[in-house]
C-alpha positions as CSV (number, residue, x, y, z in Angstrom):
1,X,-9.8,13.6,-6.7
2,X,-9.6,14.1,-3.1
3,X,-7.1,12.4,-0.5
4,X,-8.9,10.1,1.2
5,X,-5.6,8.9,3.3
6,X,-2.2,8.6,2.9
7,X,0.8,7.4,5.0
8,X,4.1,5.4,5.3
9,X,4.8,1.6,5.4
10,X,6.6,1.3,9.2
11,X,7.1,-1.8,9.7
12,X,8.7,-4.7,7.0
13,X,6.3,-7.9,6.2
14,X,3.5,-6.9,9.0
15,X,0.6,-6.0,7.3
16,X,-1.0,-2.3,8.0
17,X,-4.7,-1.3,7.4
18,X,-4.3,1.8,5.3
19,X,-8.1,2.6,5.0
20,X,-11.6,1.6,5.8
21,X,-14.4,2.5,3.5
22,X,-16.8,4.4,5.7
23,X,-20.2,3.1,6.8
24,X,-23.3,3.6,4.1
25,X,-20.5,4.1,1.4
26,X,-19.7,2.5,-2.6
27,X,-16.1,3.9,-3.0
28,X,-14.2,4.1,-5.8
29,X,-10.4,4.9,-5.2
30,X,-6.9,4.7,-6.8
31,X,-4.2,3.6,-4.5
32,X,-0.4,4.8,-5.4
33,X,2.4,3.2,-3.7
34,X,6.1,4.4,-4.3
35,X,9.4,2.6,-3.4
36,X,11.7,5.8,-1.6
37,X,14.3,3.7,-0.5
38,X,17.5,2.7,-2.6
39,X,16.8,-1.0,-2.8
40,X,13.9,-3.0,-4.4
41,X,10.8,-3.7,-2.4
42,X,8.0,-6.1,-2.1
43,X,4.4,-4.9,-1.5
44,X,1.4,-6.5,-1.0
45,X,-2.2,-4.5,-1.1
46,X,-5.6,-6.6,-0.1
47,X,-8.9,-5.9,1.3
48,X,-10.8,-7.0,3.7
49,X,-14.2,-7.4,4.9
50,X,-13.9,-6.1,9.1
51,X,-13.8,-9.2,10.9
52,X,-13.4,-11.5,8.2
53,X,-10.7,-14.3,8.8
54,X,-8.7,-13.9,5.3
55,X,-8.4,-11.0,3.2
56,X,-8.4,-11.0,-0.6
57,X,-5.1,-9.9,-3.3
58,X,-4.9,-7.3,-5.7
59,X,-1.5,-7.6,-5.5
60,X,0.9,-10.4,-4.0
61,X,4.5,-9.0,-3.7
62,X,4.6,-6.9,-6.3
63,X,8.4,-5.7,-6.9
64,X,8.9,-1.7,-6.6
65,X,12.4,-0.5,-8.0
66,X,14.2,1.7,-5.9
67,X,13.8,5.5,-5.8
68,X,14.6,7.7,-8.7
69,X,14.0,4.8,-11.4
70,X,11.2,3.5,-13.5
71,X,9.5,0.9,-11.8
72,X,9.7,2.2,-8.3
73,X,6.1,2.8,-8.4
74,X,2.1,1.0,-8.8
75,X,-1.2,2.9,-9.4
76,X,-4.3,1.0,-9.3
77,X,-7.4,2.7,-10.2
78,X,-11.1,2.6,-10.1
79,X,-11.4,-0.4,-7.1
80,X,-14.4,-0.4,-6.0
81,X,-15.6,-1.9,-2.6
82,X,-18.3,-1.9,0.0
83,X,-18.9,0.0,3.1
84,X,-16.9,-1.0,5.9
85,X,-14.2,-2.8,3.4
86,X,-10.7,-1.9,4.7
87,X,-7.8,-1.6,3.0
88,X,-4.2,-3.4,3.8
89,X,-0.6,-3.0,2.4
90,X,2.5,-4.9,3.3
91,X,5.8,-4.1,2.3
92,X,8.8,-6.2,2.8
93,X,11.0,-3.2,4.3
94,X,10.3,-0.8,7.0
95,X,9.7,3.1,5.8
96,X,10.6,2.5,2.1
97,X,6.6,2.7,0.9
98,X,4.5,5.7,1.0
99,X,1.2,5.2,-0.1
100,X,-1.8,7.7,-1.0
101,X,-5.4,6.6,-1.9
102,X,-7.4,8.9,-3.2
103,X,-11.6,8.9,-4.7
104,X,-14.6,9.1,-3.4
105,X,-16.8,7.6,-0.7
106,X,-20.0,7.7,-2.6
C-alpha cells in the first residue's frame, strides 16, 4: 500500500492532525503507531470532520509498551472516511510515537 503520510508525535497530550483525506476522496487506510521511547505511552487517534467542534475516538489512551517489547505497537486497518476527514493522534509524551498511515485515497 502506499504511504500516504507519516511522522513523529512532538509534543506530549496536544493533539496533532496527522492527515486529511483529500477533497472528492473515499479512503481507506491503516494507521501504525509505535512506542520508541523506553517508557510506556498513552495515544489517542480520532477523526474529525474540518471545522467540526468535537472529534470522534478510535482509540482513547491506548497504552504502547516501551521500545523493543511486545505491546509497544497498534495497527488499525481498513478505516474508512470521507473527503476532507482529518486525522489526529495524541500521545502523552513528546517524540516517543512515530506514526505511518498508509492506503488509498479512492
Amino acid at each position: 500500500m502506499p504511504m500516504l503520510a507519516q511522522g513523529r508525535i512532538a509534543a506530549a497530550n496536544t493533539p496533532q492532525m496527522a492527515w486529511v483525506a483529500p477533497p472528492g476522496s473515499a479512503p481507506n487506510f491503516s494507521i501504525n503507531l509505535c512506542n520508541i521511547g523506553d517508557a510506556i505511552v498513552y495515544v489517542s487517534v480520532a477523526y474529525q470532520q474540518e471545522g467540526a467542534a468535537t472529534a470522534i475516538n478510535m482509540e482513547n489512551k491506548f497504552p504502547l509498551d516501551p521500545a523493543g517489547t511486545k505491546g509497544n505497537t497498534l495497527e488499525r486497518t481498513n478505516v474508512l472516511l470521507s473527503a476532507g476527514m482529518q486525522v489526529w493522534i495524541t500521545c502523552s509524551e513528546a517524540n516517543a510515537v512515530d506514526w505511518q498511515i498508509y492506503g488509498y485515497e479512492a
